[in-house]
N, C-alpha and C positions, 0 to 999 in steps of 0.2 A: 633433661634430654627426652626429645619425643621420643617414643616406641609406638610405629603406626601396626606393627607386623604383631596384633594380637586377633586371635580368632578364634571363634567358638568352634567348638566339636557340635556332633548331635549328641553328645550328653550333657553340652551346659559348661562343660570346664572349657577356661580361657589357656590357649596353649600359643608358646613364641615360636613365631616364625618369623628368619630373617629373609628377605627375598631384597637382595641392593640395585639399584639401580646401576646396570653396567654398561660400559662401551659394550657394541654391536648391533645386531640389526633388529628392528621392530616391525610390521606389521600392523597397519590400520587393518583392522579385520572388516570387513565386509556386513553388514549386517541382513541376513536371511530369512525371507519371507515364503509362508504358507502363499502359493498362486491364485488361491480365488480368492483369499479373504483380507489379503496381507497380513495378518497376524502373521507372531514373529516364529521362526523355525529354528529352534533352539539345538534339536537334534544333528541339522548340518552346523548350525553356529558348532556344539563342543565337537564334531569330526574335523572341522577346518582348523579350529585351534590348535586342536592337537598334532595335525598335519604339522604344521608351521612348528611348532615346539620341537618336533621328533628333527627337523632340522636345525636348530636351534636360534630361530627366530620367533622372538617374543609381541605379544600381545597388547594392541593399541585399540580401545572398543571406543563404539560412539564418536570416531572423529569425523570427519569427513568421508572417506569412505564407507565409513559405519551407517551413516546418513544419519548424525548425532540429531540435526537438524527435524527430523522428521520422527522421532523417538520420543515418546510421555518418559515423566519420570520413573514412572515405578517399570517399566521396557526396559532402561537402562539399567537399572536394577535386576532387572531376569538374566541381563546379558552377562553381566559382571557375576552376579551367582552362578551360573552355567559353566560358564568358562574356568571360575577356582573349582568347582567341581570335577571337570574333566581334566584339567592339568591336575590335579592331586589323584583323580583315579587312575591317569595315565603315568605317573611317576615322576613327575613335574611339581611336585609340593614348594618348591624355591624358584620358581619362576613365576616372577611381577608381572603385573597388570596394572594397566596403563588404561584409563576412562578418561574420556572428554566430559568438559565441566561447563566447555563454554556459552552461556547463554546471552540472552539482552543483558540483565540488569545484576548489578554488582553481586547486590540482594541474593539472584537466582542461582546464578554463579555457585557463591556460596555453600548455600544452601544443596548444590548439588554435587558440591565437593564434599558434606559430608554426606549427602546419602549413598558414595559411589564406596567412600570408607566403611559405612556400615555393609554393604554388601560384598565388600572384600575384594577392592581396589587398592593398591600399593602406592599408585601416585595418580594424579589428576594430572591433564595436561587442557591449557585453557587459551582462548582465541578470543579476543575481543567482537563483538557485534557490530558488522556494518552498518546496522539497520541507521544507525547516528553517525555515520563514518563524514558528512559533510561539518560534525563541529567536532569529531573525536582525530582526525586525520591530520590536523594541523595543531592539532594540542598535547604535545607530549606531557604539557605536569599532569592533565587528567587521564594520560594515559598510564603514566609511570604509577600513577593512584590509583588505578583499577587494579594491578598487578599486585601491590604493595600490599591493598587492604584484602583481597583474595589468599596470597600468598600466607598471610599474617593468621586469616583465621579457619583456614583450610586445615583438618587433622591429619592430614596427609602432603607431603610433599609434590606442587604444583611444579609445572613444564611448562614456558611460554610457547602458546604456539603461533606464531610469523606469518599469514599467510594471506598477503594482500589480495588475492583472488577472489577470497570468501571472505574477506571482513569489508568491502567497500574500499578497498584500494587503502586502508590504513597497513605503512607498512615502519617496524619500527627501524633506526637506525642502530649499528654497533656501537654506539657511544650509549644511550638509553638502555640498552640490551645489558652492558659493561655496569653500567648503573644502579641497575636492578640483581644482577648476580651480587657485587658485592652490598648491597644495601638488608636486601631480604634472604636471609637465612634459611628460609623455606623452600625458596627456590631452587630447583635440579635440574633447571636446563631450560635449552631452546631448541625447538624446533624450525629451521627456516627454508619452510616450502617457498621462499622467494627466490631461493636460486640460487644467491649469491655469492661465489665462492670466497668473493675481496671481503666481505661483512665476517661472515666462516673465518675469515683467517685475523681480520683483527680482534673476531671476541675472544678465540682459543687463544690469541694473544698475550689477553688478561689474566684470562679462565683458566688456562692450562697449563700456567708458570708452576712448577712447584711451590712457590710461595704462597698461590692465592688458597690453599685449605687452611691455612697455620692463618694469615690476617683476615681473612672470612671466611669462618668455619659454618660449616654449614649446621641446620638444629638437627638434621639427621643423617648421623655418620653412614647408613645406607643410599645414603641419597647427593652422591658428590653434583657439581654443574656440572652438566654433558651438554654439549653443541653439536645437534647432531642435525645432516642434510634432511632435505625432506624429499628428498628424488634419489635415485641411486647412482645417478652421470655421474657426480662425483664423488665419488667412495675414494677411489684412491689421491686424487688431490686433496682432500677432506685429511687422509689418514699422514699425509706428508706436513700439514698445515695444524697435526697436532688434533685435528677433532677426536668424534668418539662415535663415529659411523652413523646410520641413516633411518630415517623410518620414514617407510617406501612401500607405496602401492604395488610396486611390481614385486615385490614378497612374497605377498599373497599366490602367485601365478608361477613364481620359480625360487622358489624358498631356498632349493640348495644351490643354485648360483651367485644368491646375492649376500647369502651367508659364505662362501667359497671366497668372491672378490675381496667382501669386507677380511678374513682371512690372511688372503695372499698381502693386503696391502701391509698388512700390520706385521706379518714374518718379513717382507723385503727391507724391510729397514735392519735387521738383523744379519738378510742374507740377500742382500742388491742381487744374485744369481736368477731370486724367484721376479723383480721387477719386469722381465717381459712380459712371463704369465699375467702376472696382473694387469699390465697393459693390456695383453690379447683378450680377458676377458672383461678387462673395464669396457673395452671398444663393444664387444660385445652387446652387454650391459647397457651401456651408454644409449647404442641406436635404439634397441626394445624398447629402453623408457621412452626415448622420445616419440616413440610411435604408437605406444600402448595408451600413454598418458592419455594424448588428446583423444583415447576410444571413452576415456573418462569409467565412471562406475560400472555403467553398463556395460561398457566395452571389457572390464575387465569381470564383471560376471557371468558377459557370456563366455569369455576367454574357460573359467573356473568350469564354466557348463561344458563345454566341449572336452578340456584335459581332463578332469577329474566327476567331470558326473554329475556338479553340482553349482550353482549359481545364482538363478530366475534371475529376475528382473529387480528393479527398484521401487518403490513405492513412489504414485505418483505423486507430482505432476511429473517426476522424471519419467520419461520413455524408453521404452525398450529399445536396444541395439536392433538396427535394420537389418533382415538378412544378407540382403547384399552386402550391405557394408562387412558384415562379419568373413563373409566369405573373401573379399579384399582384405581386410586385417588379418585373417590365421592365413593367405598365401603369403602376406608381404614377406620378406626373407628376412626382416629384423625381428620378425616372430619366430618365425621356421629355427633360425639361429638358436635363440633362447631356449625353444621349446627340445631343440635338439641336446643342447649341453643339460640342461635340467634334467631332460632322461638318463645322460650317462652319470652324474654326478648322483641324483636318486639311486639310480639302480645298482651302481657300486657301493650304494650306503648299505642298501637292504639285503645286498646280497652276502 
């Protein structure tokens, strides 16, 4: 049985920590740059962390929103030590961390799956390269073989992550998906920022019978399949279809409403009573994302800059949110909305 959850103290001794990979919601974090220099601002990275944690949404580094893309390796490594730092000094010792792995080539992959381990990563989550997406996009045996052999020698439990936008339109199907859960052991989920709710419902299909841990047991019992959305629209259809909630940009920006929805949907199955709630605030939910999404990164760090104080920009070649446009996005009312409930929902926490 693996054990990825071993970590060194500053005195050298090797100490167990179990941190499992569970249903609810995650967080691509953002990744935070000093403004004249771009070097990386570590200081807001572990205050944003901790934000999101104290609501009880967990941490996704280097992915996409992270701008994994535009990160050397040993950055990703600052980000990943930063972050088990500040959830352990903030009281967070058992909550996982989640790095992106995915690069060009199998090799790097790899290779960067264990350096996210040694720096004290709990699971890797990994996206194939479009750079090749004209001969990898109609090839699923060489695709279902990137994941396998990743999967296989990863010391850490790897996440596919789905997201035809950024890989060159390579998008997998629920049958490959279905394939690779029960084939590789190492595997603990999917991510499908594709959207699709019908794919959602036939991998939990597979994934989420009670049957499937007892005939494909996973190599680590911390690390069951989760299928989890990669947008927040559909949290509660997700949570009726059997998923295990979301990991969603709009997190970052209203942490206690989308930890609230994911919540509500999973007590209404218990208590059909709270089912409108969760409608009223899926609807919610719903329009935000669809509005915030396409502000994309920057949209959603100037969002950070405005609520919270803290944001800048992206590293180029990305470009800054236009004022204007900003000033359009924080009036539209499907922000106004969000921005509104996340204060009451905050502020009844703190208080």
């Amino acid at each position: 049985m693996m054990d990825h959850a071993i970590h060194h103290g500053l005195n050298g001794h090797s100490r167990h920590v179990s941190r499992p990979l569970t249903p609810g919601i995650y967080a691509p974090i953002p990744t935070f740059y000093q403004p004249e220099t771009e070097e990386l601002d570590l200081t807001t990275l572990a205050e944003h962390v901790v934000r999101c944690a104290k609501a009880g949404v967990q941490p996704l580094l280097a992915g996409s929103m992270g701008e994994g893309a535009h990160l050397t390796h040993g950055e990703r490594v600052l980000l990943i030590k930063t972050a088990r730092k500040a959830l352990d000094d903030a009281g967070f010792e058992s909550m996982p961390i989640i790095s992106g792995t995915g690069t060009g080539s199998t090799r790097e992959t790899i290779e960067l799956c264990k350096e996210a381990a040694s720096a004290g990563a709990d699971y890797a989550i990994v996206i194939a390269s479009g750079y090749y997406a004209g001969v990898l996009a109609g090839n699923p045996k060489a695709l279902k073989a990137f994941w396998s052999e990743v999967a296989e020698k990863s010391p850490i439990p790897v996440v596919i992550y789905n997201y035809p936008a950024a890989s060159g339109g390579i998008d997998l199907d629920s049958d490959l998906i279905t394939e690779l859960a029960t084939e590789c052991p190492n595997l603990a989920g999917v991510k499908l920022t594709c959207g699709s709710v019908g794919k959602l419902t036939r991998i939990c299909a597979a994934v989420s019978d009670p049957s499937f841990s007892s005939l494909y047991p996973r190599k680590n019992l911390d690390a069951p399949f989760l299928v989890l959305g990669g947008y927040a629209d559909f949290i509660l259809p997700s949570s009726y279809a059997n998923g295990h909630g979301a990991i969603t940009g709009l997190a970052n920006v209203a942490p206690y409403t989308i930890m609230k929805l994911f919540q509500l949907s999973e007590a209404a199955h218990k208590d059909p009573s709270l089912l409108p709630e969760a409608q009223r605030v899926q609807g919610i939910v719903s329009r935000a994302d669809f509005t915030i999404a396409k502000a994309s990164i920057s949209g959603t760090k100037a969002l950070l800059e405005k609520i919270y104080g803290y944001g800048g920009v992206p590293r180029k070649p990305l470009p800054p949110f236009e004022p204007a446009a900003f000033e359009a996005l924080w009036a539209h009312p499907h922000v106004q909305d969000i921005v509104k409930i996340e204060h009451e929902l905050s502020g009844k926490t703190k208080s």
